[in-house]
C-alpha positions in Angstrom: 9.0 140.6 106.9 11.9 138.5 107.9 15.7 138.3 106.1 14.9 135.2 105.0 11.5 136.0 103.6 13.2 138.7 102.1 15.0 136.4 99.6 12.0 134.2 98.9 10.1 136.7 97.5 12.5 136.4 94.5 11.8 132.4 93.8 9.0 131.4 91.4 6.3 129.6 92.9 8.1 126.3 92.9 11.1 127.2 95.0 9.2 128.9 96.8 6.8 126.7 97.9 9.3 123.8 98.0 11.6 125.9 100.7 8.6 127.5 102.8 8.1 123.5 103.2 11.1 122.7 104.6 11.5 125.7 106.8 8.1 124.6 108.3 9.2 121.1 109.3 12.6 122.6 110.7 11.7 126.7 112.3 15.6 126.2 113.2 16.8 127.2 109.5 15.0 130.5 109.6 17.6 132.0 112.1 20.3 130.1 111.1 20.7 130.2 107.6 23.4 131.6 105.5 23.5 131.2 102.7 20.8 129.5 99.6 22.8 128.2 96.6 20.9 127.7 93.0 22.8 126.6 90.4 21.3 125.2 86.9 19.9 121.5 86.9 21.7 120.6 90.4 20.1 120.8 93.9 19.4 123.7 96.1 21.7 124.1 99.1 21.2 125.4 101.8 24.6 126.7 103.6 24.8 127.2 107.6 28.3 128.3 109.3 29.2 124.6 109.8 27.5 122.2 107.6 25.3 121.9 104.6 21.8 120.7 103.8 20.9 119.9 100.2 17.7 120.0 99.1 15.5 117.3 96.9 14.7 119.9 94.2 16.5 120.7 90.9 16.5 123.9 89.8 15.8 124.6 86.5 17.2 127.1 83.9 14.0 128.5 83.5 13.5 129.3 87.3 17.0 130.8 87.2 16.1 133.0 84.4 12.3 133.9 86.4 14.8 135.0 90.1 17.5 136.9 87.6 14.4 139.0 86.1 12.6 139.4 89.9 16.1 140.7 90.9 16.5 143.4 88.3 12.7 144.6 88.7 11.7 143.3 85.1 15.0 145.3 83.7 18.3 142.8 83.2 19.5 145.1 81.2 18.9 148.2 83.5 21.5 145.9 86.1 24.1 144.9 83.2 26.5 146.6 85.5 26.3 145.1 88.5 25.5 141.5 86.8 29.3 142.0 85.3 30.7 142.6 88.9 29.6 139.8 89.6 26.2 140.2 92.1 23.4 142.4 92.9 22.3 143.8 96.0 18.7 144.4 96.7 16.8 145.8 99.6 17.6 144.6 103.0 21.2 144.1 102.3 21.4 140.8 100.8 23.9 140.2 98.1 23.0 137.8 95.2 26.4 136.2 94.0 26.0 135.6 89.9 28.0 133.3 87.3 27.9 132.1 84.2 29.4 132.8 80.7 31.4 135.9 80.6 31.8 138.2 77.5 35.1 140.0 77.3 35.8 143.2 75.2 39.2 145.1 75.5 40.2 143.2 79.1 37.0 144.0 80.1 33.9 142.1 80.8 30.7 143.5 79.1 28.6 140.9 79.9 27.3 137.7 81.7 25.3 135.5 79.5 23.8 132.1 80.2 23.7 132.3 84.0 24.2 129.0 85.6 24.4 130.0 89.2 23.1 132.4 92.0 23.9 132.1 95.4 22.0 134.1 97.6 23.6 135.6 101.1 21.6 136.4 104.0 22.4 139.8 105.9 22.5 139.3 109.4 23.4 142.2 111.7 24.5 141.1 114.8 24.2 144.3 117.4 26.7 144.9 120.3 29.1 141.6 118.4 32.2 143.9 118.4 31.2 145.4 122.6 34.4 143.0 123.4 37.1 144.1 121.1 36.0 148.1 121.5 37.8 148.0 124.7 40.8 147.0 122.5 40.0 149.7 120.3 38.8 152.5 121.9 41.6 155.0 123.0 39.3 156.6 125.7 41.7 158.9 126.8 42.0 161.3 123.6 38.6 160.0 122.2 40.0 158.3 119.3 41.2 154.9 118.3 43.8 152.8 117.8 44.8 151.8 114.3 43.4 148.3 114.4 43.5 145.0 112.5 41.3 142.6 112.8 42.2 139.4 111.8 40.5 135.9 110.9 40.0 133.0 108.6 37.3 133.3 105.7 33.4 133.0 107.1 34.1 133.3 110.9 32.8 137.2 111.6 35.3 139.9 110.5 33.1 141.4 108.8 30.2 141.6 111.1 32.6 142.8 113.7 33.8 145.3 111.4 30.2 146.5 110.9 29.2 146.9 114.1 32.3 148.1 115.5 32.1 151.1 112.6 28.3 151.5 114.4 29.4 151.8 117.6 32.3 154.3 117.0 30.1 156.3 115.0 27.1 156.7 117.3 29.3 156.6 120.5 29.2 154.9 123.6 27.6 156.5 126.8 28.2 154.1 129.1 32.2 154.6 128.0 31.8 158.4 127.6 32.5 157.8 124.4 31.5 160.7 121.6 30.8 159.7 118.4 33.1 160.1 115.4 33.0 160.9 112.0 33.7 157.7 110.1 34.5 157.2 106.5 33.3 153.6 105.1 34.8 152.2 102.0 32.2 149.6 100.9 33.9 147.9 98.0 31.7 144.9 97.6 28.3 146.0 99.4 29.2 143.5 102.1 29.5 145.8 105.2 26.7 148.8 104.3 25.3 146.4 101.8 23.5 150.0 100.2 20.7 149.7 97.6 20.1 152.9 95.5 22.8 154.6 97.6 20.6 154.1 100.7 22.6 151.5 103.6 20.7 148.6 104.4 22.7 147.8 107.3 23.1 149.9 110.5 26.5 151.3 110.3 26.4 154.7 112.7 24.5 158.2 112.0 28.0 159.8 111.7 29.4 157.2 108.8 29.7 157.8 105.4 30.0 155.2 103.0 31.2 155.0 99.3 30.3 152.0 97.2 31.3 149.9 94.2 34.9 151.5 93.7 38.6 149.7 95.2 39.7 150.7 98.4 42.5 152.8 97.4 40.2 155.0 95.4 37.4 155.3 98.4 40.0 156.1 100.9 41.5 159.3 98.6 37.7 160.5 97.5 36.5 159.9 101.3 39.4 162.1 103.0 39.1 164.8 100.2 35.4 165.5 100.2 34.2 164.2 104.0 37.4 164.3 106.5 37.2 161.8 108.0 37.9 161.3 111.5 38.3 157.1 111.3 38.3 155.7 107.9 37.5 151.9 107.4 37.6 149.0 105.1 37.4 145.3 104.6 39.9 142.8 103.5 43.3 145.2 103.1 46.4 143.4 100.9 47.3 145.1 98.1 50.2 147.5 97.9 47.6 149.9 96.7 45.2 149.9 99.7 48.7 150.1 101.8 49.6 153.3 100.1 46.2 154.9 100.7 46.2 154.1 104.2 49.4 155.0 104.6 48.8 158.3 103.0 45.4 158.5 105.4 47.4 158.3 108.6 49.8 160.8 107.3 46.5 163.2 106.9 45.9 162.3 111.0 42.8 159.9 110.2 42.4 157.0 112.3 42.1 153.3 110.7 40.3 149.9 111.4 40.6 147.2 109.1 40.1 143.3 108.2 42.3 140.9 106.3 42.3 137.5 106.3 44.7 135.0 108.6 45.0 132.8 111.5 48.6 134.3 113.1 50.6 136.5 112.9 52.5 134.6 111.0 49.8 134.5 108.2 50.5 138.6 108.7 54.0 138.7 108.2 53.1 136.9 104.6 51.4 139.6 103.3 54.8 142.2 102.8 52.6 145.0 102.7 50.5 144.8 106.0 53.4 143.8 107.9 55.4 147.3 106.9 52.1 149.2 108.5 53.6 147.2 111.4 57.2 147.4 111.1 56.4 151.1 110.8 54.3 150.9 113.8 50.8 152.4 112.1 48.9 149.5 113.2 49.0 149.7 116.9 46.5 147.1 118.1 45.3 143.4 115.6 42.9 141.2 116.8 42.3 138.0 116.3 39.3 136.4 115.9 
């Protein structure tokens, strides 16, 4: 079974048919999609990295209702949880994005009722992607890295370079005399691991641990406690809390590759935290993408 036939297992018949349709007039879409978007009495989209395609079918609140009980296995309430962060991830790494009508309870939300939108992201590993930027990376010499940003706009790959990089640094490199190192992976949002029942979906290295569903900060303490870590790595750094912890990480002698999001280094400078993990000189390499 393919990613994309992956997700359509979770459409009632309609959708289903409808999309198998389209993909059939156009084989094109089934490597190239993104992203399918459902949202309550509007038109399903279909969302590639540069354009859209909207669909001549409406979905209903009904057939929402039918994919949001597929997803949680019959057991909505069994995935409360998850549906009040926001997604669910199922098996092969996909992430379901959810909204609707949230219920709040003490500055807390307790609920998502009267869903009006899913939008369904496709996993796509892309091996070798980051073979490029590990020469950036790799500090050959005392088998390590370099305490590395990578940096670029929303949608264009940090990500996925992230992911394979972690793979690649985690089973080694032969062909660089590489060994493999014992990476910790803080996995906030499911997008890099993208686990189901504690089980990664995506290849992320045999030497890579990877903690889930909790905020940077948080993964970075628990990971360098429990699994000492040689590298430790995370997506999307900003806060003055994540700059703490990986502060604090360094300090312990781990290693570091992150993300954020920017164009420049001007867009760095911005961000007051990350640019004092480079006045301070803790980053050593960013890349831009």
């Amino acid at each position: 079974m393919d990613k994309l036939d992956e997700i359509l297992k979770y459409f009632p018949i309609g959708i289903y048919n409808y999309i198998k349709n389209v993909i059939n007039q156009n084989q094109s879409i089934r490597e190239q999609l993104q992203e399918i978007r459902l949202r309550v009495n509007r038109p399903i989209i279909f969302k590639f990295r540069n354009y859209d395609i909207v669909l001549k079918y409406n979905t209903s609140g009904e057939e929402i209702l039918q994919v949001l009980e597929k997803l949680c296995e019959n057991s909505i309430y069994a995935y409360k949880n998850q549906i009040c962060e926001g997604f669910l991830a199922v098996k092969g790494g996909h992430r379901i994005g959810i909204t609707g009508t949230v219920v709040m309870e003490n500055n807390k939300i307790t609920n998502v009722k009267y869903i009006s939108s899913l939008n369904f992201r496709i996993a796509r590993e892309i091996l070798n992607c980051s073979s490029k930027i590990l020469n950036e990376i790799l500090d050959l010499g005392n088998q390590t890295i370099y305490n590395t940003l990578i940096v670029s706009p929303p949608g264009k790959g940090k990500t996925t370079m992230l992911r394979d990089a972690v793979r690649q640094i985690s089973n080694g490199i032969p062909t660089k005399n590489f060994k493999g190192l014992t990476v910790g992976l803080i996995d906030e949002r499911g997008e890099i691991a993208a686990n189901y029942k504690g089980i990664p979906q995506n290849d992320v290295g045999i030497r890579t641990d990877v903690i889930g569903n909790v905020d940077k900060a948080t993964g970075m303490s628990m990971l360098i406690r429990s699994m000492a870590p040689d590298v430790i790595a995370c997506d999307e750094i900003g806060s003055i809390e994540d700059i703490r912890a990986i502060q604090s990480a360094m300090l312990s002698g781990v290693k570091g590759i992150f993300t954020m999001h920017g164009k420049n280094i001007e867009d760095i400078k911005r961000n007051i935290e990350v640019n004092k993990l480079i006045d301070n000189h803790q980053i050593e390499k960013i890349i831009f993408i």
